[in-house]
C-alpha positions in Angstrom: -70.1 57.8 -60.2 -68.4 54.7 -59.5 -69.0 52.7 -56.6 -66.2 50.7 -56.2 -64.3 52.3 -53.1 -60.9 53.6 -53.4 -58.9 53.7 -50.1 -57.2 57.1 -49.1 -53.4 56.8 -48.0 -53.2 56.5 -44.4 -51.9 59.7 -43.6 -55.3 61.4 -44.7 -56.9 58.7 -42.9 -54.7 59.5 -39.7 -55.3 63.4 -39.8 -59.2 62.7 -40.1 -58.9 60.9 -37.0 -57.0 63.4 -35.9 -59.5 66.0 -36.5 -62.4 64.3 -35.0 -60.3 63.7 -31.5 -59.6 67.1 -30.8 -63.2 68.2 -32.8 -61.6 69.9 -35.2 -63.9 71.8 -37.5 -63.0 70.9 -41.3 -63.9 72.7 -44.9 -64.3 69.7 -47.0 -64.6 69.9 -51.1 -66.6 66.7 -51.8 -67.7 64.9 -54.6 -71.4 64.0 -54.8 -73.2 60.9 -55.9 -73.7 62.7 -59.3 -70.0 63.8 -59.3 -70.7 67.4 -58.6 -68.0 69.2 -56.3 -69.6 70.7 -53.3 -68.0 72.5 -50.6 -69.0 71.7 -46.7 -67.8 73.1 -43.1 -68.4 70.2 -41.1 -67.4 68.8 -37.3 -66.3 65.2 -38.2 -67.2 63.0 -35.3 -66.0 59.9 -36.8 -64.1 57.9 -39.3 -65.0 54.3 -39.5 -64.4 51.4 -41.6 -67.9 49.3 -43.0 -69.1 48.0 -45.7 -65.8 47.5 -47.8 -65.4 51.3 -47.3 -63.9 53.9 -45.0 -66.6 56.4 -43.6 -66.6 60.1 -42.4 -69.8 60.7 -39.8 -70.1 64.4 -39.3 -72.2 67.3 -37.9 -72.9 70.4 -40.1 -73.6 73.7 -38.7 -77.5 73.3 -37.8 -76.4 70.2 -36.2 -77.5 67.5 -38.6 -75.5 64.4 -38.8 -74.5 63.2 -42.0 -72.0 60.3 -43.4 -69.7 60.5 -46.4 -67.2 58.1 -48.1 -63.6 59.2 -47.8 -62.9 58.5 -50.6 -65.5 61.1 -52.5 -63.3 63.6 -49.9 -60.8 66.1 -52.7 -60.0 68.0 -50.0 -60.0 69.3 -46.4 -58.5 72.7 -44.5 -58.9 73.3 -41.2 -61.4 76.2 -40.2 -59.9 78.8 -39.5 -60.2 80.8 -36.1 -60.8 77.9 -34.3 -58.4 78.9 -30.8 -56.2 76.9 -29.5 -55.4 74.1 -32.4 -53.9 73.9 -35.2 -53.4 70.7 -37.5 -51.4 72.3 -40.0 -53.5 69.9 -41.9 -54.1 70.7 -45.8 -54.9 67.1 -47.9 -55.6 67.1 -51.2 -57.2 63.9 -52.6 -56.3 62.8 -56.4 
């Protein structure tokens, strides 16, 4: 896979920071370092900028942290039956 970094609109990037103020639990589609597509359900608990690239920090469900590019990110939904928010939030990444 490539390495050069390709920024996501700032819409995407918005609605990820979105997500990880009001701890939004996302289903992300994401493609690996080997360009495999992998599905993840993940409580993003920040998006920064480093290293020439935009970054994703995130829990999984038994609680380890992780860190992804956003722009390896195809797509992310909202988990559903989550009370009391909804983002109305459906990206798709090219």
């Amino acid at each position: 896979m490539n390495d050069d970094y390709v920024p996501i609109s700032c819409i995407e990037h918005e609605r990820l920071e979105f997500a990880v103020l009001r701890r939004q639990k996302l289903a992300l589609k994401v493609r690996d370092e080997n360009g495999d597509l992998r599905a993840m359900a993940v409580l993003p608990t920040d998006v920064a900028t480093r290293d020439q690239a935009e970054w994703l920090t995130y829990r999984d469900a038994a609680g380890a942290v992780g860190v992804l590019r956003l722009d390896r990110i195809q797509s992310v939904e909202p988990v559903s039956g989550q009370a009391g928010f909804n983002t109305g939030m459906s990206l798709r990444f090219p």
